[in-house]
C-alpha positions as CSV (number, residue, x, y, z in Angstrom):
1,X,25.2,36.6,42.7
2,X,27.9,34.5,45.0
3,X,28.8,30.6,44.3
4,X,26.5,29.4,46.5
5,X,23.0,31.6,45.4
6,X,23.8,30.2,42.2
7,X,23.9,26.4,43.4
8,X,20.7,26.7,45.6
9,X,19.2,28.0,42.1
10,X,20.4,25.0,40.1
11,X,19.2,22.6,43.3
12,X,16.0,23.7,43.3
13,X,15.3,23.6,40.4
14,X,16.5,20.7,39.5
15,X,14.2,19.7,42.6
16,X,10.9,20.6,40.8
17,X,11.7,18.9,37.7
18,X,11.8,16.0,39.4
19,X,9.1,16.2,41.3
20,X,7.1,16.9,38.0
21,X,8.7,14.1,36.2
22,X,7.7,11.6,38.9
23,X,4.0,13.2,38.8
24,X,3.5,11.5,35.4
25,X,1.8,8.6,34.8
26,X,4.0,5.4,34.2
27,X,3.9,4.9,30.2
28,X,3.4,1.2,29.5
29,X,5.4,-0.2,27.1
30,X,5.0,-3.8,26.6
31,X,6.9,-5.1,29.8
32,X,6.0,-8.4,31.2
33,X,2.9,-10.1,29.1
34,X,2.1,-12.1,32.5
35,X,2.2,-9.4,34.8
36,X,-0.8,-7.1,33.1
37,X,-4.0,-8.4,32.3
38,X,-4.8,-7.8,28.6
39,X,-5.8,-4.6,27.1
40,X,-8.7,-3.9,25.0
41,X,-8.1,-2.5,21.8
42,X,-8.6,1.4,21.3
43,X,-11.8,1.6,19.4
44,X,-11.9,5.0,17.4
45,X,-15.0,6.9,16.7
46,X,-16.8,6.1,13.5
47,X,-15.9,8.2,10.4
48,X,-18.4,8.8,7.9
49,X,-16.1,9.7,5.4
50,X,-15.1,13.2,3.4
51,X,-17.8,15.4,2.3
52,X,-18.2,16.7,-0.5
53,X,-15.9,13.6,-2.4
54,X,-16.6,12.5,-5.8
55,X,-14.8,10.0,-7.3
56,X,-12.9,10.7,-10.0
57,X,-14.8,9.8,-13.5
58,X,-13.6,7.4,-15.7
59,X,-12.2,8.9,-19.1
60,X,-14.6,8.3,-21.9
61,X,-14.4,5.4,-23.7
62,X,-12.3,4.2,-21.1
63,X,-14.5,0.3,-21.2
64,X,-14.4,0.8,-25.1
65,X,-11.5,-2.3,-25.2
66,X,-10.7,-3.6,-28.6
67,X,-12.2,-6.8,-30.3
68,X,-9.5,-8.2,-31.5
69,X,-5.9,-8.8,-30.1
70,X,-2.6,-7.6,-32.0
71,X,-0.3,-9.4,-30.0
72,X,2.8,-8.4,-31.4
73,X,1.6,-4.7,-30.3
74,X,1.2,-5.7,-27.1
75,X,4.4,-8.3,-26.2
76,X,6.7,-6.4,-23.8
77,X,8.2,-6.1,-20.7
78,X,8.2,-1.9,-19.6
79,X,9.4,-0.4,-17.2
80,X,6.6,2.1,-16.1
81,X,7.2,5.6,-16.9
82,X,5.5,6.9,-13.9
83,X,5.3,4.9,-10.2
84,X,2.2,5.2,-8.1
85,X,2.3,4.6,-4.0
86,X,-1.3,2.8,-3.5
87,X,-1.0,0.3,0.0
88,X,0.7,-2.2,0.8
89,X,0.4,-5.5,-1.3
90,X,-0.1,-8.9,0.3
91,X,1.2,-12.2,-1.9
92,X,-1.4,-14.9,-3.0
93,X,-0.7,-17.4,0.4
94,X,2.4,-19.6,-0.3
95,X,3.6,-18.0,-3.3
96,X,7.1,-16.9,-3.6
97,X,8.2,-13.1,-4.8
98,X,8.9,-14.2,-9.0
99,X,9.9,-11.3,-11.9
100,X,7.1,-11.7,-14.5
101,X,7.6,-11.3,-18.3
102,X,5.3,-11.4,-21.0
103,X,4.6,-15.3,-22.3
104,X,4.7,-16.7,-19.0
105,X,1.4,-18.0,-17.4
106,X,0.8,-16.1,-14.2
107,X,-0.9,-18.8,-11.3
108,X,-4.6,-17.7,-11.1
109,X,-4.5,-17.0,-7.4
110,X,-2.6,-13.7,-8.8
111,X,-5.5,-12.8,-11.0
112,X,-8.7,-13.2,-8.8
113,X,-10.4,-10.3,-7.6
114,X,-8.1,-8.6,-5.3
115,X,-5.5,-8.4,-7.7
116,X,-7.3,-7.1,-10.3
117,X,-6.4,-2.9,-11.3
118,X,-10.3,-2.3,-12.5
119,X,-9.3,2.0,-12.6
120,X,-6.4,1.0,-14.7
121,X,-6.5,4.6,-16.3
122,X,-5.5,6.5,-13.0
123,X,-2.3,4.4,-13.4
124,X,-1.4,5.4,-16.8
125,X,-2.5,1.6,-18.2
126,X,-3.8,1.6,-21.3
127,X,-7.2,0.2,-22.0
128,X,-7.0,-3.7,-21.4
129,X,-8.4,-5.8,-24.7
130,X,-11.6,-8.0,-24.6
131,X,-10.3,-11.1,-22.2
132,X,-7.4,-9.4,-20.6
133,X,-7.3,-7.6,-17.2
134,X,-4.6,-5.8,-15.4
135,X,-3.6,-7.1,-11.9
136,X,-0.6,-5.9,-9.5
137,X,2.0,-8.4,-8.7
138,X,4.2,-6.3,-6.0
139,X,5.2,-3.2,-7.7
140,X,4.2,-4.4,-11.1
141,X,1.5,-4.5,-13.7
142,X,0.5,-7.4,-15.8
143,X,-1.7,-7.8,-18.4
144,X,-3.1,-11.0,-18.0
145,X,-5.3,-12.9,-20.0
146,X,-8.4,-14.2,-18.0
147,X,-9.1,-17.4,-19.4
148,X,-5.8,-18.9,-18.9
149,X,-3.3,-16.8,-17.0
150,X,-0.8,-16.1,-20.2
151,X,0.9,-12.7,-19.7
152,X,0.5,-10.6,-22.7
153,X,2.6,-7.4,-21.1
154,X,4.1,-6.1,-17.9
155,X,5.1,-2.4,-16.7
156,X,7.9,-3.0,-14.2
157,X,7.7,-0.6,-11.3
158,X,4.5,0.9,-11.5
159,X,3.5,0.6,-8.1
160,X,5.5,2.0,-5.3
């Protein structure tokens, strides 16, 4: 094929892939908030959820918690053997990122009910005592004692 077979090729080509670029719709990106009117959030179909699902069952005697508190059993800072990726966590509103230890009185707006690990099991926590919850402070665990806040143990790093 000569020189110039070759560049009527390469032009025409190049002429119907332009013409099929400039066939697309425009992709909106942002641009100018004044210029467009706004847009209605996509709504997505409902979703009833998987079939078939059951959640999985507590261990037994997984609620059995002891009566009585050996604290010195309990008093330590870990650093979790195993991390578990379970959402993003959102701070208490005007609290500042603090490292926990075990002693310290954690601010009750980090122990109400959002906070709170109530399937502490699937996380490898071991069962709370009577008065004592676990709750997530960022990628932690604390044991906290729900009548006044005092932290009775924390596994560092259990959340990812």
């Amino acid at each position: 094929m000569s020189v110039i077979g070759k560049i009527c090729i390469s032009f025409v080509g190049t002429v119907l892939v332009s013409s099929i670029v400039a066939a697309e719709p425009p992709h909106d990106h942002g641009g100018d908030a004044h210029a467009a009117a706004p847009r209605e959030a996509p709504r997505g179909e409902p979703h009833e959820g998987p079939r078939g699902y059951q959640r999985v069952a507590e261990p037994k005697g997984w609620n059995s918690r002891p009566a009585t508190v050996d604290r010195g059993a309990y008093q330590h800072n870990f650093q979790a053997a195993r991390s578990f990726r379970i959402g993003p966590y959102h701070r208490p509103g005007g609290w500042a990122p603090h490292h926990w230890g075990y002693g310290e009185i954690l601010p009750r707006a980090y122990w109400a009910a959002p906070y709170l690990i109530a399937d502490y099991w699937l996380f490898a926590l071991e069962v709370p005592p009577a008065g004592y919850e676990w709750v997530r402070d960022d990628t932690d665990a604390l044991l906290v004692n729900t009548s006044n806040g005092e932290i009775l143990q924390v596994e560092y790093g259990a959340f990812a």
